[in-house]
C-alpha distance (Angstrom), angle and dihedral (degrees) to the residues before:
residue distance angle dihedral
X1 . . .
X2 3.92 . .
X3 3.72 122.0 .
X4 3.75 99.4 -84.7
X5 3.41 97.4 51.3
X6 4.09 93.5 47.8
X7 3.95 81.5 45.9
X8 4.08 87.6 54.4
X9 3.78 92.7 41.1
X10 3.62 92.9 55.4
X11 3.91 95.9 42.4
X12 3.93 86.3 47.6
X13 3.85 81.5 46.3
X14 3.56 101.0 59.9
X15 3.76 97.1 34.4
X16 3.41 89.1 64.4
X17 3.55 97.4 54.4
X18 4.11 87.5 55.9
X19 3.26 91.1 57.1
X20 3.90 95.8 48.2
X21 3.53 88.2 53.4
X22 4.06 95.2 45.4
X23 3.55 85.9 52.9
X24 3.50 93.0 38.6
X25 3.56 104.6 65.5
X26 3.87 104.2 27.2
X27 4.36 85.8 45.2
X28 3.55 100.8 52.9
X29 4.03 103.4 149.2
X30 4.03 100.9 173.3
X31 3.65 135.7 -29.0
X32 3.93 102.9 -57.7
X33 3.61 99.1 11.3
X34 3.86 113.5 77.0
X35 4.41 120.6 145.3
X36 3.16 121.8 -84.8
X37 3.76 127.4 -165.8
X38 3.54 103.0 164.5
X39 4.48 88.5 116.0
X40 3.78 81.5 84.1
X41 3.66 86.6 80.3
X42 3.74 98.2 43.2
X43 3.52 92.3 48.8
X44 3.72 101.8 42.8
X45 4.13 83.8 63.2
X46 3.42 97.2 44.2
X47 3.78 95.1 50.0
X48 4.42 91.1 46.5
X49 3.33 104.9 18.2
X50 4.29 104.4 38.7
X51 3.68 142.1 -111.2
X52 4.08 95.8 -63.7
X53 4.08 92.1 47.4
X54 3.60 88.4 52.8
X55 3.65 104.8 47.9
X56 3.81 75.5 50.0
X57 3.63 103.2 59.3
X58 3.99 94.4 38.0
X59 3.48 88.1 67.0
X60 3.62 92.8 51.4
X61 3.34 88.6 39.2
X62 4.02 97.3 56.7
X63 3.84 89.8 50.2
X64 3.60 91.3 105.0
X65 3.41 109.4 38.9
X66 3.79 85.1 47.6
X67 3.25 94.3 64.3
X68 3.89 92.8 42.2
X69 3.62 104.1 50.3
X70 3.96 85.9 32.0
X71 3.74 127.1 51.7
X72 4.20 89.1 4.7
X73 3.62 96.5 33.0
X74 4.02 123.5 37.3
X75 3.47 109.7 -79.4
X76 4.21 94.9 76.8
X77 3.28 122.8 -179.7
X78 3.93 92.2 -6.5
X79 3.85 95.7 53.3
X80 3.95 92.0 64.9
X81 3.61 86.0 57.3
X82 3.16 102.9 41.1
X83 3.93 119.3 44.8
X84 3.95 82.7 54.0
X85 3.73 93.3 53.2
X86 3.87 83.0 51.3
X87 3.62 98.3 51.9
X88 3.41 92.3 42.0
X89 4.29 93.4 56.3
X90 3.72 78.6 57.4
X91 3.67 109.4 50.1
X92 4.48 83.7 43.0
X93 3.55 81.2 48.5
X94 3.80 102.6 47.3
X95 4.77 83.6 45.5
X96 3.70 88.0 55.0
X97 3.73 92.4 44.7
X98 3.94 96.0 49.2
X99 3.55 90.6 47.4
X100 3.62 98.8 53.0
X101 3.61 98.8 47.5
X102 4.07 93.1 44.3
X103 3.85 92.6 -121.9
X104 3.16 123.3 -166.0
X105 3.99 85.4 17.9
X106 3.60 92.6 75.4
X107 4.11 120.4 73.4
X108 3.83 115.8 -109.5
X109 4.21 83.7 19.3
X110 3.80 89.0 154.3
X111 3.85 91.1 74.3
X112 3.47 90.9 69.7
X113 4.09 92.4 49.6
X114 3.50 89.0 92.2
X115 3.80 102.4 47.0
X116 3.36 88.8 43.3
X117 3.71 101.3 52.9
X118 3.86 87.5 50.2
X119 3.65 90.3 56.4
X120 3.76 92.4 40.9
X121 3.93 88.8 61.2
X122 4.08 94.7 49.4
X123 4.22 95.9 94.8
X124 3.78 87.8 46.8
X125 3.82 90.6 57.3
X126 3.47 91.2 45.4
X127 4.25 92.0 49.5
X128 4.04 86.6 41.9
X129 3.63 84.1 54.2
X130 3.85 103.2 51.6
X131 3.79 88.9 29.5
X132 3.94 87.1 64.5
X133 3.71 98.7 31.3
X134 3.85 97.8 37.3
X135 3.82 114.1 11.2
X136 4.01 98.6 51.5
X137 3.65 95.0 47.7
X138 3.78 90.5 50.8
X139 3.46 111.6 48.5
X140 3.88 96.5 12.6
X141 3.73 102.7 38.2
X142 3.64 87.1 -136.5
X143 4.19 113.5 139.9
X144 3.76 108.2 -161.0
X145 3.46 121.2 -169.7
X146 3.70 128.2 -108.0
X147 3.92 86.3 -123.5
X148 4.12 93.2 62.7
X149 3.99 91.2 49.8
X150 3.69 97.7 49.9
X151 4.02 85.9 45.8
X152 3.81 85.2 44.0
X153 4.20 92.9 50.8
X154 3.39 101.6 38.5
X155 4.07 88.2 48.3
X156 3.98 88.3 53.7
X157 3.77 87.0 41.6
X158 3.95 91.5 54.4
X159 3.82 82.6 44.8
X160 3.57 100.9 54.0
X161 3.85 91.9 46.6
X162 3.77 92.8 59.8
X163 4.40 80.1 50.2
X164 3.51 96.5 55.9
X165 3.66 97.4 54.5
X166 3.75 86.0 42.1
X167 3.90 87.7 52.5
X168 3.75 99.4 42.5
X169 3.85 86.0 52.0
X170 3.57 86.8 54.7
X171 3.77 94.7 50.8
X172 3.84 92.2 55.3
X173 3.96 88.2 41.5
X174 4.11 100.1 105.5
X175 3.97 89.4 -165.8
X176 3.65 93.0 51.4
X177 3.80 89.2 45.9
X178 3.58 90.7 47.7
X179 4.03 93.6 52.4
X180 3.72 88.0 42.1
X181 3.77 92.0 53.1
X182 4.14 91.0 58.0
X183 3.58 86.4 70.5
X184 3.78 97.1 43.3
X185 3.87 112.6 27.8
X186 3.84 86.6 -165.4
X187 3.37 107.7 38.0
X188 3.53 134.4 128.5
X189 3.83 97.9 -72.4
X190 3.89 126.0 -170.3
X191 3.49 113.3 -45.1
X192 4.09 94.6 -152.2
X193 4.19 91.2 47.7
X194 3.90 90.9 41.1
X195 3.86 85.1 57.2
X196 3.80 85.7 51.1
X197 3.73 94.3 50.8
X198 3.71 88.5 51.6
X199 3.93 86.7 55.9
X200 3.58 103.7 52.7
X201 3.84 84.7 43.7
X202 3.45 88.7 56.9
């Protein structure tokens, strides 16, 4: 990665960790199980900046609430391992998406922003789901019952509904798109001024 896109990564990085702990400590739900909307990050890179930049910044991203639902919450050692790796499947997920549905190089892209995000978020599920079931009992010795994950998915499902409209707003956003495009020149740029562009072309 050149500089700007390390610069991004890290900027995406620590954003995401605000929001995590915004959502943190005014979204507590029960001991353990607080919101979390640090993916925003994660998924913002993926979606502009490609599958490697997101994987990137989902790590970075997951930094905090690694260490909060890790060593200070339950999850230990594993936890700061973990809720990075999971981020990270989605912001890879969300570059590999983008790029094979031409976002942002398609008019009207940002209807697919929330689809897409949805779908972007599937291989986290599945790693939250055997890192619960599977992981936890393995290296932790820590059963937890089928009860907490489905609570635990369908709370990160309910959170990464509220992202996707946040993201597909984004998408159509031409200042955000503009900003966005200082750190990639070729980026997936707004999809509604793109469309424009094409028009006055035309």
């Amino acid at each position: 990665m050149d500089a700007k896109k390390v610069s991004f990564a890290l900027m995406m990085g620590a954003l995401g960790n605000v929001f995590f702990a915004i959502s943190y400590y005014t979204g507590q739900i029960a001991p353990g199980i607080a919101l979390d909307f640090s993916l925003i990050a994660a998924l913002i890179a993926g979606f502009y900046g490609g599958s490697t930049l997101g994987f990137v910044t989902g790590l970075l991203a997951g930094a905090l609430p690694g260490i909060m639902f890790g060593p200070l919450g339950t999850g230990s050692w594993l936890g700061l391992i973990g809720l990075p790796i999971g981020k990270a499947l989605t912001g890879l997920t969300a570059g590999l998406i983008a790029e094979s549905l031409s976002l942002g190089r398609k008019p009207r892209s940002s209807l697919l922003g929330i689809p897409a995000t949805l779908l972007a978020y599937v291989p986290e599920a599945i790693f939250t789901y055997a890192y619960f079931s599977y992981l936890m009992p393995l290296f932790l010795a820590q059963e937890i019952g089928t009860a907490v994950i489905i609570t635990i998915l369908i709370k990160a499902t309910g959170e990464v509904i509220i992202m996707s409209v946040i993201i597909a707003a984004l998408m159509g956003n031409k200042g955000f798109n503009d900003f966005v495009r200082t750190f990639f020149p070729k980026a997936r740029s707004a999809p509604e001024a793109t469309a424009t562009e094409h028009l006055k072309r035309g």
